[in-house]
N, C-alpha and C positions, 0 to 999 in steps of 0.2 A: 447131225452136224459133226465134221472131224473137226475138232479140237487143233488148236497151234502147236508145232512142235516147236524147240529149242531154236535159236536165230543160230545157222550157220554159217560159223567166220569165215570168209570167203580173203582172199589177197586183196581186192578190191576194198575190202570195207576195211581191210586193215590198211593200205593205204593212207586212206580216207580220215582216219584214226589219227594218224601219227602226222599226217598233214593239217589235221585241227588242232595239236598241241604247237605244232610250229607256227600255226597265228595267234593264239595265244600267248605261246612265247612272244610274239613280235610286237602282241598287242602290249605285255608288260612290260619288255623293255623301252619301247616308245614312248609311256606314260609315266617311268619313272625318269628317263633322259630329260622327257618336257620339265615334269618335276625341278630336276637339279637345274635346268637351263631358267626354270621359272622364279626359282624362289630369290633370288638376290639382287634380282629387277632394278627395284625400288630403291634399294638400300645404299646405292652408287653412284654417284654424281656422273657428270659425265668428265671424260676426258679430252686433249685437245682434238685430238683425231673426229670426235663424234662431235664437238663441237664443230668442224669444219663443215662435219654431213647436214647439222642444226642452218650453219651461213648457206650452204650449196638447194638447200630444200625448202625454207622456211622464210629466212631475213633475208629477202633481196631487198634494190632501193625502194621499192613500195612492197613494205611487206602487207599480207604475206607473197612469196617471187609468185607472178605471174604462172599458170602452168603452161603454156605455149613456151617459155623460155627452155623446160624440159626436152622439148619433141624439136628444138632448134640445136639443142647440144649447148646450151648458153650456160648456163646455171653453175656451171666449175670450168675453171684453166685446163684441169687436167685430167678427168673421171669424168667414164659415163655417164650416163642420166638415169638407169632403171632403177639402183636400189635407192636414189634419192625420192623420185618418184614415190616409191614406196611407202617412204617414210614423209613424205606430205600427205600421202592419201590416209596413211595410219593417224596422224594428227588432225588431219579433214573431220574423219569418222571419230573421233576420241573427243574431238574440241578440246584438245588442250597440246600441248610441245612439250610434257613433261616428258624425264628419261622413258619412264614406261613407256609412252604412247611411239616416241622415236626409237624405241628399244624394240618395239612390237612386230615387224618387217622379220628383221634376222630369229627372235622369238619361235618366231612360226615357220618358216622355212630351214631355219638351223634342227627345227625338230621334226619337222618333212622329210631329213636327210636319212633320219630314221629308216624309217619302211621303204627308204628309196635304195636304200643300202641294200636293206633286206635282198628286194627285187633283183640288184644288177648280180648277189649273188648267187639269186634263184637261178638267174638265164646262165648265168655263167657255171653251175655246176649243179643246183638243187635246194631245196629249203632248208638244210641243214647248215649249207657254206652262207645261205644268205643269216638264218637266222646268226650264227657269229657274225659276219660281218656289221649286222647293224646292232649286234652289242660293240662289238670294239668301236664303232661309230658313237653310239649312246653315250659313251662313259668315258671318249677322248679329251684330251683337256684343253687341243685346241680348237674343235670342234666347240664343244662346251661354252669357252672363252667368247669364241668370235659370235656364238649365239646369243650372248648377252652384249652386244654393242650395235649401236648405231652404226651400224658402216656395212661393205657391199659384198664381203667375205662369203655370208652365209647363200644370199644371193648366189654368187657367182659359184660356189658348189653345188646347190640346190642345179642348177640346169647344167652343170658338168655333169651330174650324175647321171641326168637324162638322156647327154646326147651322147654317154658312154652304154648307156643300153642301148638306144635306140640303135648306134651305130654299128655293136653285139651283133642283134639282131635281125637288122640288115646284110650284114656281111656275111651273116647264115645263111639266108634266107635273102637274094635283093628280088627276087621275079616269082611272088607264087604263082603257081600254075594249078591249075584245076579248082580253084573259087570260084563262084558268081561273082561278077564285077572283080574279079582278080586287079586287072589291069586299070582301075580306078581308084582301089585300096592299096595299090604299090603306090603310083603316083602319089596320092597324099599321103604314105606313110616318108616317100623322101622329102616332098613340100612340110609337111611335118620338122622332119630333120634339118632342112636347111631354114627354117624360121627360128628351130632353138640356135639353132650356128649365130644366128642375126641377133638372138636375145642374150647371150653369151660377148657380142662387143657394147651392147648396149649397156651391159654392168660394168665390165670392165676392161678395158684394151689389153690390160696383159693375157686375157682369155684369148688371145690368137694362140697361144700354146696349146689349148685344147685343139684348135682347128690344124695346127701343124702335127701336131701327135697324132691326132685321128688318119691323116695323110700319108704320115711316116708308116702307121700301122698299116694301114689299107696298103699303101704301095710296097714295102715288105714284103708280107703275104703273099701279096700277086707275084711279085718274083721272084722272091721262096720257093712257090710253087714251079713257077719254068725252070727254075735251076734244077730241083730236085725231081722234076717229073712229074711232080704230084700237083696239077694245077687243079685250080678253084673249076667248081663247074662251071659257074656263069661267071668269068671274067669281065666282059663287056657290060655287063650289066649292071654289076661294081663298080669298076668307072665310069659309066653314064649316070650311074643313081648318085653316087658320091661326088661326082664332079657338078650336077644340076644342084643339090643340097648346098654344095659350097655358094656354087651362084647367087641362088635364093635367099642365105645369107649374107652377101655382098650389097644385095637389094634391100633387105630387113635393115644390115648397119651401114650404108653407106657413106653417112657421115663420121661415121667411127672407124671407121676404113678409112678415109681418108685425112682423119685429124692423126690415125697412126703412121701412116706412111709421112705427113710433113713433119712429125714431131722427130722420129726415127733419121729421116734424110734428108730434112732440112726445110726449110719454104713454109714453117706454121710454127708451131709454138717452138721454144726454145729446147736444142737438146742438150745443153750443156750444163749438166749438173755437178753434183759434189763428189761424185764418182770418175767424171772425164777424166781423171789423171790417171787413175788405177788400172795396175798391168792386171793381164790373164788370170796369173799366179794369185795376185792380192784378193780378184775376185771370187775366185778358187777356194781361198781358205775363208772368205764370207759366208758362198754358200754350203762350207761343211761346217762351219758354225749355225749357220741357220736350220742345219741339218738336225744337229744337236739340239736346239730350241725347238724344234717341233715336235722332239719326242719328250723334251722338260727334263731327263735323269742324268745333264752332264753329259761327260763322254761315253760313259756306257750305256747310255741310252744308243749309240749306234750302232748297237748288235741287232735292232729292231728291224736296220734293213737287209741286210743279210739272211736274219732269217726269211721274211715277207720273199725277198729275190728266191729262197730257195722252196717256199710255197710257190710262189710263181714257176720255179723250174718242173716241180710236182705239176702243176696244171697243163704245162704244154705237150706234156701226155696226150692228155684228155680232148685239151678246146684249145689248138691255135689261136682260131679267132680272135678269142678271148684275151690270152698273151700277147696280142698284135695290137689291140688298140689299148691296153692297161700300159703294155710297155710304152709305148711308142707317146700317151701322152706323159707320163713321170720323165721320157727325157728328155723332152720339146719344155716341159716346166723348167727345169734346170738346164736347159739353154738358153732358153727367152732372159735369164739371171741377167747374164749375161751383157747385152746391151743393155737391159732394165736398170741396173746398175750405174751403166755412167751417166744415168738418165735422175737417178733416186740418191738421198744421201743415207741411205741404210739398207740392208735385207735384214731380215727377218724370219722367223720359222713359219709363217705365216704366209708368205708367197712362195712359198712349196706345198700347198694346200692341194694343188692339184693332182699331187702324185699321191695323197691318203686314199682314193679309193684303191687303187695298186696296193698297198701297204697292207689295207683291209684284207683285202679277197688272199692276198698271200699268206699272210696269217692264218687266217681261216681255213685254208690247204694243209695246213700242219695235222689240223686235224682229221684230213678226212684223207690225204692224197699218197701214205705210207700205206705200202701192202703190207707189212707185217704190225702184227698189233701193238709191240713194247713201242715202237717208232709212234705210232698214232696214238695212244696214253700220253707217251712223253709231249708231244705237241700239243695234246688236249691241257696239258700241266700248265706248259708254258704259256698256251693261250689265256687259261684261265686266271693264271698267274696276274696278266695285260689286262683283263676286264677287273679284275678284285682291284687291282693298284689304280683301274682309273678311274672306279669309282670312287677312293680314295681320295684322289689331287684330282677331281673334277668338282668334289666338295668343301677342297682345299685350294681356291687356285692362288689364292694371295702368299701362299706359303712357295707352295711348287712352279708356278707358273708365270704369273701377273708380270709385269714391268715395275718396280718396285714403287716407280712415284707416279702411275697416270691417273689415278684419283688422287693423291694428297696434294695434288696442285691445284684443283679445284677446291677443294676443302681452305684451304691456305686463302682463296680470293672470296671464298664466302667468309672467314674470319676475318680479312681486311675489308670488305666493304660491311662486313656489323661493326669491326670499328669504327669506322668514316663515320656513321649516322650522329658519333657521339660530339665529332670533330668536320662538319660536314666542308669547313673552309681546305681544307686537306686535299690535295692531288693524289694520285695514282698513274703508278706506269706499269707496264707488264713487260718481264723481261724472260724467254724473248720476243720479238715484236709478233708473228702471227698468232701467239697464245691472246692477244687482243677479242679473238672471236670467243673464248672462252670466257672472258671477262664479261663481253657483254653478252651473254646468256645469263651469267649470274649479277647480270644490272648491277656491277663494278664501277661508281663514277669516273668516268676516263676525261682529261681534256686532250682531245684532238689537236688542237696546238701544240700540246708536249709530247705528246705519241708522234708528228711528224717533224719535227726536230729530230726524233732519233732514230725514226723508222719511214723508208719508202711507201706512203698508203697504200701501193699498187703490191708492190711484189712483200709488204710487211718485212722484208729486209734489213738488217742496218743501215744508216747513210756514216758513209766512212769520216766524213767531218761531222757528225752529229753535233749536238750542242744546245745547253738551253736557252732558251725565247730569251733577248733580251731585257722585257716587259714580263717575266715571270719572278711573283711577289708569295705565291701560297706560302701561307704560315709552315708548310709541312708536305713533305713528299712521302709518299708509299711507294716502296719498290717490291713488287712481287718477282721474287727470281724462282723459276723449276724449270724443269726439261732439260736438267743439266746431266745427262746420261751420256751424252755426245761431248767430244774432243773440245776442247778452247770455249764450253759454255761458263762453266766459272770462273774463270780468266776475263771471258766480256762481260759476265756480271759483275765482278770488283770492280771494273774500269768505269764502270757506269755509274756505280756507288759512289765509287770514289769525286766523279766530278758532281754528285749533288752534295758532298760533303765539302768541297771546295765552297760552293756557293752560299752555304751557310757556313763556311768557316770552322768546322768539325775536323776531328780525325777518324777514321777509319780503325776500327780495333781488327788488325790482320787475323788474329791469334782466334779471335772469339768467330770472325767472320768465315774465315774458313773451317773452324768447330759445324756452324751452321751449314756451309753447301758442302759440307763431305758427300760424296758421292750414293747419291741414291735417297735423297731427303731432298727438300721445299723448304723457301724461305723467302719470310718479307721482313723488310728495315723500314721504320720510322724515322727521317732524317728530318732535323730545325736543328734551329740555333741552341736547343738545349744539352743538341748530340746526337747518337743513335742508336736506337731501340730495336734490339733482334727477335726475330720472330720464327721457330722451328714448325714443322711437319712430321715428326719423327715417325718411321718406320716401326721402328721396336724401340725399347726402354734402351 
C-alpha cells in the first residue's frame, strides 16, 4: 500500500478557504448585530408611533381586529397592512401584546437585513464587498433603531433588499439560455420579482420609490447603452421581464395602488396635510436635514455620502448594472420626499431608509475598488473607522440617536395612572389628542366625554372651540403633556392648562411651567382647587 502524500493547495481549495472565513465572518456579525438589536427589547415601553401599530393590529372595535380587516386594507387611514399583520401573528404565537411580542416582527427581519446585505454585496462585486456591507448594516444606528420598534421600517428594507438583488440579477442575466426548463425558471424568477414589487406596497406606500428607482435604473441603462453604442444584449427581454414584474405587482397591491393614486390626486383619503404650504426650497432643507439624522453625527456626518457616491463612481467601472438600480433607487427615495411631504407633517432620517443599501455597497468600494494600495488602506481606515463608531452609538442610541422624549412620555402616563389608583375620582386627558392610543395601551383611565370636548374622536385633532363638559365635577384633572418636539405644541399645552385652571379657579405658575415643557422633556399637572402640581420626565439631571 502507498502511503498518503502531503494535501496539495490547489487555487480551488484556497478559494474555498477564504470563502469559509467570509461566512463565518457573516455568521458573526449577524449574531452580534441580533445581539445589540436584541438586548434592550424589554427594557422600553413603547412609543406613540408603535402605539398606533398596537391600535392598527390588535385594538380594533372588537378586539382583537378581525384578520380579514387586514387583507381589505381596513385596519389604518393611512399604512399598509403587511408589517401590522406581522405583528398580530407575532402576538397570536406569543399570546401576549407585550413590547417584546410587537417588537418581534422588525427583531427578526431588521436582523435578516444582515446576510441580505451580505448577499446584494456578494452579487454586486464578491464576498468581500458583501461581507463590509453587512457590517456597516450590522452596526448602523438606524438600522439598529428601527429594529427595535414596532413599526414597518424594517419590513419595508427587509424586501427592498430583495427586490434590489433580485432586480441585479435580472438585469444580468433576464433570459438564461442553455438550462433544462430555462424558460420556466425565467418566468418565475420575474413572477418572483413582481410579487416582492406587490409585497413592497403592501408594507408601505411610500415603497413606490423602490418601484420607480428600479425603472429609472432599468430604463437608464437601456439608453445609456443606444447612446453610447454599447447596448445590453437582451434589451427586449428587459422590458418584457421588468415590465410583466411591475404588472404582477399591480395585481399583488392593488389596493394599495389605488389608495396611493387617490390619496396623491385626489378622490380617497385626504391629501392635504401639514406640509401643503411648503415651497420646494423649505422642503429641500428638510430633507438635507433628514439627511443629516440618518447618518446621527450633525453636519459632519454628511461627508458619509460623498464618500458612498464616490465608492459608487469606483463601482461603475466594474457593474453598471449594479450602479443603475442602487442609484436610480436613492434618487426616486429623495424625490418621492417630495409630495410625501405635503402629505406628512415631518421627515425624518428615517424615510431615506431606502437609499442605505447605496450608502453600504459605496462604502464598501472604498475598500476594495482603488488600484493603488495607500488609496485602498485609506478606505479600509475609513470604513473601519464607520463600523467601530457604529458599534459604538448602536449601543448608545439614547445618547447619539433616539428622539429625545419618545419613551419618556410613556413612562410619564405609567406614573400618572400609579398615581390615579391612589385618587381613583381623578380624570386624565392626554395632550396631544392622538397620543390617546398610547394611554390606552398602558390602561391610563381616560373619560371619553372629556377627550371629545377637546379632541375630534375620528381624526384625534383638536376642536377649535374645545371646551369642558358643562356637567364636569372631578375633584381633579391630570394633564399629561409630550410630543412637544413640534412648533405651537407647548403654546397649545399652556392654553389647555390654563382653561382647567380657570375652572378650578387656580393660577398658572408661567415661570415654573414652562421650566417643565422646555423643549425635549414630558409632563403632567395635577390641577383642583388646591392648585397645581407639576410633574417632569427629565432627560438628564
Amino acid at each position: 500500500m502507498i502511503a498518503d502524500g502531503p494535501a496539495i493547495a490547489t487555487p480551488g481549495n484556497r478559494r474555498m478557504n477564504i470563502r469559509a472565513w467570509f461566512w463565518l465572518g457573516l455568521i458573526a456579525v449577524t449574531v452580534v448585530g441580533g445581539v445589540i438589536r436584541f438586548a434592550p427589547l424589554g427594557d422600553r415601553p413603547l412609543w406613540y408611533d408603535e402605539a398606533d401599530t398596537w391600535a392598527a393590529s390588535i385594538d380594533g372595535a372588537s378586539k382583537p381586529l378581525p384578520y380579514a380587516r387586514f387583507f381589505q386594507w381596513e385596519n389604518h387611514f393611512e399604512t399598509a397592512p403587511l408589517s401590522f399583520l406581522f405583528v398580530r401573528i407575532a402576538t397570536d404565537l406569543t399570546g401576549n401584546d407585550s413590547e417584546v411580542s410587537m417588537r418581534l416582527p422588525s427583531l427578526i427581519l431588521g436582523t435578516l437585513c444582515i446576510p441580505l446585505m451580505f448577499l446584494l454585496g456578494k452579487v454586486v462585486q464578491g464576498y468581500a464587498l458583501g461581507l463590509t456591507a453587512a457590517a456597516l448594516t450590522a452596526f448602523d444606528p438606524n438600522m439598529v433603531d428601527q429594529s427595535q420598534q414596532a413599526r414597518m421600517y424594517m419590513v419595508m428594507m427587509f424586501f427592498t433588499i430583495i427586490a434590489i438583488i433580485w432586480s441585479i440579477h435580472l438585469l444580468r442575466n433576464p433570459k438564461p439560455a442553455g438550462v433544462e426548463g430555462g424558460r420556466l425558471k425565467n418566468v418565475l424568477h420575474w413572477l418572483g420579482l413582481g410579487v416582492v414589487f406587490g409585497l413592497l406596497l403592501w408594507t408601505q406606500q411610500f415603497t413606490a420609490a423602490v418601484w420607480v428607482g428600479i425603472a429609472i435604473g432599468v430604463g437608464g441603462l437601456l439608453v445609456a447603452g443606444w447612446v453610447t453604442k454599447q447596448p445590453h444584449e437582451q434589451p427586449w427581454s428587459v422590458l418584457i421581464g421588468f415590465t410583466s414584474a411591475f404588472i404582477v405587482g399591480l395585481i399583488v397591491a392593488f389596493t394599495g395602488v389605488y389608495k396611493l393614486v387617490t390619496r396623491v390626486f385626489g378622490g380617497g383619503d385626504p391629501v392635504q396635510g401639514d406640509g401643503a404650504d411648503l415651497s420646494l426650497i423649505d422642503i429641500t432643507k428638510e430633507i438635507a436635514t433628514a439627511a443629516k439624522d440618518l447618518i446621527g453625527w450633525g453636519p459632519a456626518g454628511l461627508i458619509v455620502y460623498p464618500l458612498a457616491l464616490l465608492g459608487i463612481i469606483l463601482l461603475f467601472r466594474k457593474c453598471k448594472s449594479s450602479v443603475a438600480i442602487l442609484i436610480g433607487v436613492a434618487i426616486a427615495n429623495v424625490l418621492i420626499l417630495y409630495p410625501f411631504r405635503k402629505m406628512h407633517h415631518f421627515l425624518d432620517g428615517r424615510y431615506l431608509s431606502l437609499m442605505q443599501p447605496m450608502v453600504f455597497i459605496g462604502l464598501g468600494m472604498l475598500t476594495l475598488g482603488f488600484a493603488r494600495r495607500p488609496w485602498r488602506l485609506a478606505g479600509c481606515v475609513v470604513v473601519g473607522v464607520l463600523v467601530v463608531a457604529g458599534v459604538w452609538r448602536s449601543t448608545h442610541l439614547t445618547n447619539y440617536y433616539m428622539q429625545p422624549d419618545r419613551y419618556l412620555f410613556a413612562n410619564q402616563i405609567v406614573m400618572v395612572r400609579d398615581a390615579m389608583k391612589e385618587q381613583p375620582a381623578d380624570q386624565a386627558l392626554i395632550h396631544p389628542g392622538p397620543a390617546y392610543i398610547l394611554a390606552k395601551y398602558y390602561d391610563l383611565p381616560q373619560d371619553m366625554d372629556l377627550y371629545t370636548s377637546f379632541y375630534d374622536p375620528v381624526t384625534t385633532q383638536p376642536i377649535q372651540t374645545g371646551a369642558l363638559p358643562p356637567d364636569f365635577d372631578a375633584p381633579a384633572v391630570w394633564l399629561v403633556m409630550g410630543m412637544n418636539n413640534y412648533d405651537g405644541r407647548i403654546t397649545k399645552a399652556k392654553a389647555l392648562l390654563e382653561q382647567f385652571a380657570r375652572h378650578y379657579e387656580v393660577a398658572v405658575d408661567e415661570t415654573e411651567l414652562s421650566r417643565h415643557l422646555a423643549l425635549g422633556r414630558v409632563a403632567a399637572a395635577r390641577v383642583s382647587s388646591n392648585g397645581i402640581t407639576y410633574h417632569s420626565m427629565w432627560i438628564k439631571p
